[in-house]
C-alpha positions as CSV (number, residue, x, y, z in Angstrom):
1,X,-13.7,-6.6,0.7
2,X,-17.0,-4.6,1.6
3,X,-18.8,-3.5,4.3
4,X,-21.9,-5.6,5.8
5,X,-24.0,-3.3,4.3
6,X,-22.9,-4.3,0.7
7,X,-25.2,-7.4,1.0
8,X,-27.0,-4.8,-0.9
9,X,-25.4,-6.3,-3.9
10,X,-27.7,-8.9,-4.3
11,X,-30.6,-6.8,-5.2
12,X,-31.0,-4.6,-8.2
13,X,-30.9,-1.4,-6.1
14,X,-31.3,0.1,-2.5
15,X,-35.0,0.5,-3.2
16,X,-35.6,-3.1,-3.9
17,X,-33.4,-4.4,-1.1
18,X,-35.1,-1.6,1.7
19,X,-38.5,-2.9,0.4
20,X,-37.8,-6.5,0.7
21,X,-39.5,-7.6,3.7
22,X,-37.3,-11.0,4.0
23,X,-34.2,-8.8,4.4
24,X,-35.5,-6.9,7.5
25,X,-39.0,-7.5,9.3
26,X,-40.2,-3.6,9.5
27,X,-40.7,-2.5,12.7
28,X,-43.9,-0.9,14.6
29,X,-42.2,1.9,14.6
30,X,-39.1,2.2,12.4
31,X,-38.9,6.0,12.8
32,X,-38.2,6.0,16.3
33,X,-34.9,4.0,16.1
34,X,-31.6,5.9,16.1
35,X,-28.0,5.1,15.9
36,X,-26.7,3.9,19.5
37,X,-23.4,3.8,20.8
38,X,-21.5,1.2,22.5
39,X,-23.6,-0.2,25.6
40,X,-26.5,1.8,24.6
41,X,-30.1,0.0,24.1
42,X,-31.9,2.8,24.4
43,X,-32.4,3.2,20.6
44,X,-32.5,-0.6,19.9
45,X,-35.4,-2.8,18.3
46,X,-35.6,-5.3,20.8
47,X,-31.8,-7.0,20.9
48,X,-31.8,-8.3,17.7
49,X,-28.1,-8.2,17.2
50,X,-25.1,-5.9,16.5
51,X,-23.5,-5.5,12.9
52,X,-20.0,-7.2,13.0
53,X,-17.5,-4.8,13.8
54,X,-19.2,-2.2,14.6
55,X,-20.2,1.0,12.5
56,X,-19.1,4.8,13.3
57,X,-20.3,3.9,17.0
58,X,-18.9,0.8,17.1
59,X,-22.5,-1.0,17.8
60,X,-25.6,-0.5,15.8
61,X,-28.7,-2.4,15.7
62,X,-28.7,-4.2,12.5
63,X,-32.4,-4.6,12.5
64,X,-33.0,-0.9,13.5
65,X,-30.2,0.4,10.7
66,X,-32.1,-1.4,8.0
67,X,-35.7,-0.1,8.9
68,X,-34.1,3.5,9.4
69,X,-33.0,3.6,6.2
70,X,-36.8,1.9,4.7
71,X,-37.8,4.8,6.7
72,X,-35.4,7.6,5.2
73,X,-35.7,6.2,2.0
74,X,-40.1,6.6,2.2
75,X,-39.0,9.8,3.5
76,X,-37.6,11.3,0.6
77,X,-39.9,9.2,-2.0
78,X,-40.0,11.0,-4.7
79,X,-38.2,14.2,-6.8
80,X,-34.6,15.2,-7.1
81,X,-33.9,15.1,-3.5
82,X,-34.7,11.3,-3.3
83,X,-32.4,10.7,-6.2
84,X,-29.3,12.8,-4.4
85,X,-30.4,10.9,-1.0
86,X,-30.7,7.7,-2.9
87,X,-27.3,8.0,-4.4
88,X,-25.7,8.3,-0.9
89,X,-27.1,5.7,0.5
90,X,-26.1,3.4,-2.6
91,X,-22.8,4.4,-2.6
92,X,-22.0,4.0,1.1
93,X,-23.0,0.6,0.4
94,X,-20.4,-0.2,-1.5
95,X,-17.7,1.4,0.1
96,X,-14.5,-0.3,0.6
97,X,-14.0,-1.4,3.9
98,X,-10.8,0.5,5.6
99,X,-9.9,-2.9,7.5
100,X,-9.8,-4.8,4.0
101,X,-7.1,-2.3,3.4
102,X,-5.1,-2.5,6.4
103,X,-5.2,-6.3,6.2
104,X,-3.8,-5.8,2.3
105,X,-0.9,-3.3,3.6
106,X,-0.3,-6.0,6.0
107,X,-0.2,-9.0,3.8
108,X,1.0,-6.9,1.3
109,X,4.2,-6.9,3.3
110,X,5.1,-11.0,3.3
111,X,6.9,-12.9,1.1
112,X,3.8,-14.1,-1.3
113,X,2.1,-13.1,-4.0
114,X,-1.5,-11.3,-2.8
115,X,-4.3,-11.1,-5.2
116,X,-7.6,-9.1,-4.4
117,X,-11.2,-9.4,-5.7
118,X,-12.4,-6.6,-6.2
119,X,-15.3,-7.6,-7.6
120,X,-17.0,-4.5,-10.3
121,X,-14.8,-1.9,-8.8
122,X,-17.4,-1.0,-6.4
123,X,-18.2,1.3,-9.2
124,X,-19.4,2.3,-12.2
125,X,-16.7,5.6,-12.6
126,X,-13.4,3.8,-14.4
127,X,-11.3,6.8,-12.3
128,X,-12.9,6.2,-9.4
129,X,-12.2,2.3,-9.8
130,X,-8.6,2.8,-10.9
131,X,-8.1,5.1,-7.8
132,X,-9.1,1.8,-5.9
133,X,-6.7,0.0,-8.0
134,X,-3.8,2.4,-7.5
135,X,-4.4,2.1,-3.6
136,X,-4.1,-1.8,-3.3
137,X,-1.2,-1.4,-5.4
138,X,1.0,0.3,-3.2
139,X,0.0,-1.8,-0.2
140,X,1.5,-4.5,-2.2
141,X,-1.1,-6.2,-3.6
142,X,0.3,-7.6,-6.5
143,X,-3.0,-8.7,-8.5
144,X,-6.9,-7.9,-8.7
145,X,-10.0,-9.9,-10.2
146,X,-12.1,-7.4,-12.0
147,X,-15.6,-8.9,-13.0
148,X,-18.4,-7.7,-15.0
149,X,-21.2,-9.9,-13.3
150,X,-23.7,-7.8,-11.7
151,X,-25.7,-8.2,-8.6
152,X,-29.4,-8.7,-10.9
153,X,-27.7,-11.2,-12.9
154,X,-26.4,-9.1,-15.9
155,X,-23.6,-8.2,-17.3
156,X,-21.8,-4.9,-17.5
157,X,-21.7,-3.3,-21.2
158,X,-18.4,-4.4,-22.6
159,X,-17.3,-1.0,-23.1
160,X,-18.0,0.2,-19.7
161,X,-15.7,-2.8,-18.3
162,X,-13.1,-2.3,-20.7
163,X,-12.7,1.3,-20.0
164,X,-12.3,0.0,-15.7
165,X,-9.3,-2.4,-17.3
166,X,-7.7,0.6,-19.1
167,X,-8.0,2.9,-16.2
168,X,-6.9,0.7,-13.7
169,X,-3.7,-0.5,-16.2
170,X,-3.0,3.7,-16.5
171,X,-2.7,3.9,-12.8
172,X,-0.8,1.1,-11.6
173,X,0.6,-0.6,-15.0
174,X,2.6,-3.5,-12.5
175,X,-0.9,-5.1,-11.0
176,X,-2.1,-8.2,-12.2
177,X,-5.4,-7.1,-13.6
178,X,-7.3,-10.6,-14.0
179,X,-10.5,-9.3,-16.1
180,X,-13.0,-12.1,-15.2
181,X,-16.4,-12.3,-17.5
182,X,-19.5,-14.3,-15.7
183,X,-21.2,-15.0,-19.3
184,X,-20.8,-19.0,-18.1
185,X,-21.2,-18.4,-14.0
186,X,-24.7,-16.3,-14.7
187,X,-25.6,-18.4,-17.5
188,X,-27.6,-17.4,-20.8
189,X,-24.3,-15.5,-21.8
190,X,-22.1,-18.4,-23.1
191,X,-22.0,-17.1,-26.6
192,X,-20.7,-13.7,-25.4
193,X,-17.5,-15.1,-23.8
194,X,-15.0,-14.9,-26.6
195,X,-16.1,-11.4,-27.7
196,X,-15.8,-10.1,-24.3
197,X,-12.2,-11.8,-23.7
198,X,-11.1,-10.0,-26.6
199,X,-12.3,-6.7,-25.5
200,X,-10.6,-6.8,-22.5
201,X,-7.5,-8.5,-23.6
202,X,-7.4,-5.5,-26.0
203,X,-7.7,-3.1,-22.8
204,X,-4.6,-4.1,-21.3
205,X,-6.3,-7.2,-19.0
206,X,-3.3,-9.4,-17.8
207,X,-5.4,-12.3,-17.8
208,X,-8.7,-13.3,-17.9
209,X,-11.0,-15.8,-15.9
210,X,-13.9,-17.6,-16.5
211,X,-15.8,-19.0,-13.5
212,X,-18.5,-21.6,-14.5
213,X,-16.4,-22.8,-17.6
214,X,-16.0,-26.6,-17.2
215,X,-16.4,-28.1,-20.7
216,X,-13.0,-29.5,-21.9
217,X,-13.5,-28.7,-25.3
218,X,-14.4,-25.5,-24.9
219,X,-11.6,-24.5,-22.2
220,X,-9.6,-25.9,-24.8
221,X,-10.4,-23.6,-27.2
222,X,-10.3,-20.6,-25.7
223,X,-6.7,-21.7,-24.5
224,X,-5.9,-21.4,-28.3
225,X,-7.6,-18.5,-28.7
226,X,-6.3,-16.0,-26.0
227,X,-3.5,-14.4,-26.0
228,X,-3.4,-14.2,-22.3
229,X,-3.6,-16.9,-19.5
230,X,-6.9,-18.2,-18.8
231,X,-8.0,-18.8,-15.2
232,X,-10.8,-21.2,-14.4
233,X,-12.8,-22.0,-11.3
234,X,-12.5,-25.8,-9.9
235,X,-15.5,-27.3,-10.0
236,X,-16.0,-30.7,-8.1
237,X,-17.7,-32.5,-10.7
238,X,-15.2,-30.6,-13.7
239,X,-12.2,-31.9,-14.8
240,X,-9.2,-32.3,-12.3
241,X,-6.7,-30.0,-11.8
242,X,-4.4,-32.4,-13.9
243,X,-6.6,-32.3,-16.5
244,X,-7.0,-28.8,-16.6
245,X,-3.2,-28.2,-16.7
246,X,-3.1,-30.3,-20.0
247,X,-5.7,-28.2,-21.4
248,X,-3.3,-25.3,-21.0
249,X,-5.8,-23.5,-17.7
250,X,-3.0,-21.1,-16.6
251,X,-4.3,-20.8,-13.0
252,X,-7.1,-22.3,-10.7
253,X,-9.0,-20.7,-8.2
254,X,-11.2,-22.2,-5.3
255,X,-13.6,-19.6,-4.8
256,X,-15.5,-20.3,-1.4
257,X,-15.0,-24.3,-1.4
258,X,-12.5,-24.1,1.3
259,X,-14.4,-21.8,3.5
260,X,-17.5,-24.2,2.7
261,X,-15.3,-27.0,3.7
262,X,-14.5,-25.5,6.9
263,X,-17.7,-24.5,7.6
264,X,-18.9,-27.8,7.0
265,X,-16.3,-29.9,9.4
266,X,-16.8,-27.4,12.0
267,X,-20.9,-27.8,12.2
268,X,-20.2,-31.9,12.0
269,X,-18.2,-31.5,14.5
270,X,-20.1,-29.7,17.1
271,X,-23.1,-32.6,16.0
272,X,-20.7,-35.3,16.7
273,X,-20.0,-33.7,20.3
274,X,-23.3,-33.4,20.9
275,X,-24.5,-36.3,20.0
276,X,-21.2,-38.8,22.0
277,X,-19.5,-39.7,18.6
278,X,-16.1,-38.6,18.3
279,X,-15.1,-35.0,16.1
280,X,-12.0,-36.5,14.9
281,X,-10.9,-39.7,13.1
282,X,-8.1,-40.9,10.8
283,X,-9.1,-38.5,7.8
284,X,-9.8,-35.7,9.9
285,X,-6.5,-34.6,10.7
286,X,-6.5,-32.1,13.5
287,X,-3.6,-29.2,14.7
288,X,-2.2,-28.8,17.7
289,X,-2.6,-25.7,20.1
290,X,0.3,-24.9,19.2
291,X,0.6,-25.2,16.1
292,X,-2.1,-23.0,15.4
293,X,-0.8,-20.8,17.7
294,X,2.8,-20.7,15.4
295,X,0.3,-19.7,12.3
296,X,-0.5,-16.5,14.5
297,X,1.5,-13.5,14.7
């Protein structure tokens, strides 16, 4: 639902992720890289490759982007001008992507149910995140995930996440608002679970979800507990999703296993080709042309 730049959201801040030389490798000369339009080099780094999609001009350098901004960043190191500067940059990094929001109108529009994960709200205003809310919910998004994991591996004050729920209800009351808590998918949190499932229960959450849970006894439980339905993550070495329907889990979700999956078959694949074995066999069933081709419209 982001941008490529809000890989960001794996480091505490812009500042630690534009001083992390694993991200980028800094340049000789970072300050002489500018944005280049389509077919342009002239401003490159050396061809190190263009950001998916484009930006603004459709092809930037993603090498030269990141040391630009190291270099903006240094620029403007200290004072309240570097915290104004800073701010931008932070929050153009988690800027909703417009084509996530096209592709929601667009899905929006068929005849199933579409739920978005929106992960924190992409930010830390509950207006600002209900305004987000309010926009997939007249493409016809029908639900949202809303979690309060954070990218350094804490979690969001309760209040702060409950206010999101109750701002988010206020503007579109008919979205699904599944309030998901990551005490159990960070870890070290386990005992704040309940406490926070209450809270946002209590702020008008439609549901909550619990990724990481995978303890029968304890799913039980909170099945008891809640007065909401409870949505786990499938775990392949958790119970089975018969199992977890006796236990009363309200809904499942997959996360990135079938993408993983994919990914997975495809790269075997291509090794099998490569190496005179053959890509397909009895348990690998395989579409037709065409009936991909029907899946596309």
């Amino acid at each position: 639902m982001t941008t490529a730049a809000h890989e960001f959201t794996r480091y505490a801040d812009i500042g630690t992720a534009l001083a992390d030389p694993r991200l980028v490798p800094l340049p000789a000369e970072p300050s002489a890289w500018r944005p280049t339009g389509p077919g342009d080099t002239s401003g490159g780094t050396g061809g190190e490759g263009r950001i998916a999609g484009g930006g603004a001009t459709g092809g930037d350098d993603a090498a030269g982007a990141m040391a630009w901004l190291r270099a903006t960043v240094a620029r403007f190191s200290s004072g309240e001008a570097h915290a104004r500067r800073r701010a931008l940059v932070e929050a153009d990094c988690a800027r909703l992507d417009p084509a996530a929001l096209r592709l929601a109108r667009r899905l929006g529009k068929e005849p199933f149910l579409v739920s978005v994960d929106v992960e924190g709200g992409f930010s830390d205003d509950p207006s600002e995140v209900a305004e987000l809310a309010g926009e997939l919910a007249a493409a016809g998004v029908a639900g949202i995930n809303l979690e309060d994991g954070r990218a350094d591996g804490s979690l969001a004050p309760v209040a702060l996440h409950a206010a999101k729920i109750t701002a988010v209800k206020a503007a579109a009351p008919g979205l699904f608002v599944n309030a998901r808590t990551d005490t159990h998918w960070l870890g070290g949190h386990e005992r704040e679970t309940t406490g926070r499932l209450d809270a946002y229960q209590q702020a008008g959450a439609d549901g909550v979800f619990v990724p990481g849970l995978a303890d029968p006894e304890i799913i039980a439980d909170l099945v008891r507990h809640l007065g909401v339905p409870l949505n786990v993550l499938h775990s392949p070495t958790g119970p089975a999703f018969p199992q977890l329907a006796d236990l009363g889990v309200a809904r499942v979700s997959l996360g990135s296993l079938l993408y993983r999956l994919a990914l997975g078959a495809a790269t075997a694949a291509a090794l099998a080709v490569r190496a005179g074995r053959p890509a397909t066999g009895p348990d690998t069933p395989l579409p037709s042309y065409a009936e991909v081709q029907r899946l596309v419209r």
